[in-house]
N, C-alpha and C positions, 0 to 999 in steps of 0.2 A: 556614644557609638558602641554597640555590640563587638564582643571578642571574634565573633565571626568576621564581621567587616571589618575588622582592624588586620585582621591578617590575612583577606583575601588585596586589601590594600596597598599593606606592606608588601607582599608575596610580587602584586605588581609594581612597586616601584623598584624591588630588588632585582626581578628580571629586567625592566626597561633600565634600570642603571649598570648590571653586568653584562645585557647582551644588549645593547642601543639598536643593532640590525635588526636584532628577532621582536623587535617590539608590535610589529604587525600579527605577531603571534597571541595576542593577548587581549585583538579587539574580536568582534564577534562577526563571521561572515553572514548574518542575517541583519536587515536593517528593518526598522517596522516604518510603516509610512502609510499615509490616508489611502483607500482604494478610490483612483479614477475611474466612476460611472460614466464619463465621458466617452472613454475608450478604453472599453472591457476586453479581456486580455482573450480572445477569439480563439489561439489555440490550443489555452486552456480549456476554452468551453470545449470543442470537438473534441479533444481527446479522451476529456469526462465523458460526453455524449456516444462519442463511440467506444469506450472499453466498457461502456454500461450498455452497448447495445452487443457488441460479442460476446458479454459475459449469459445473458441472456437466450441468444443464439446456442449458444453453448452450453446451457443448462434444458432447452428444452431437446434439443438433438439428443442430449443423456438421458433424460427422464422419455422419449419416445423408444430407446435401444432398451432401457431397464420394462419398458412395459411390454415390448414385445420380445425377451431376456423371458418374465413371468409368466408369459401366455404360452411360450413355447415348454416351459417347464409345468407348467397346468395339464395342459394336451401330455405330456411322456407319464406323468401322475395317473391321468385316468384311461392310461391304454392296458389294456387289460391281456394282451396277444400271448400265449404260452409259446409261441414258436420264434418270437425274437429274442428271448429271454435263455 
């Protein structure tokens, strides 16, 4: 056994022996387990499927302001007028 795991080991049997209550402290809130293609997890999918259709939405409403942002700054470029100036 590596010195590493010897004393992430120790480190846990020294907490679950001084704090017995906190020992829920020391396991890991993620658990890993097979994915059920039976029954795919639905409001995952919609929420993926829609923050990827806002994000969208939302990228071309900005790139339509930045292109008419350019076009109006084009047009002031090539105005030529000595009396508004």
């Amino acid at each position: 056994m590596r010195t590493s795991q010897l004393l992430l080991s120790g480190s846990h049997a020294l907490c679950s022996h001084l704090f017995p209550s906190w020992s829920f402290l020391t396991r890991s809130a993620f658990v890993a387990r097979k994915p059920n293609y039976d029954h795919p997890n639905w409001f995952g999918v919609g929420l993926a499927f829609g923050t990827t259709a806002a994000l969208w939405v939302l990228l071309f409403k900005h790139h339509n302001e930045d292109v008419m942002e350019y076009e109006r700054r084009q047009k002031e470029r090539q105005h030529k007028c000595t009396g508004c100036s």
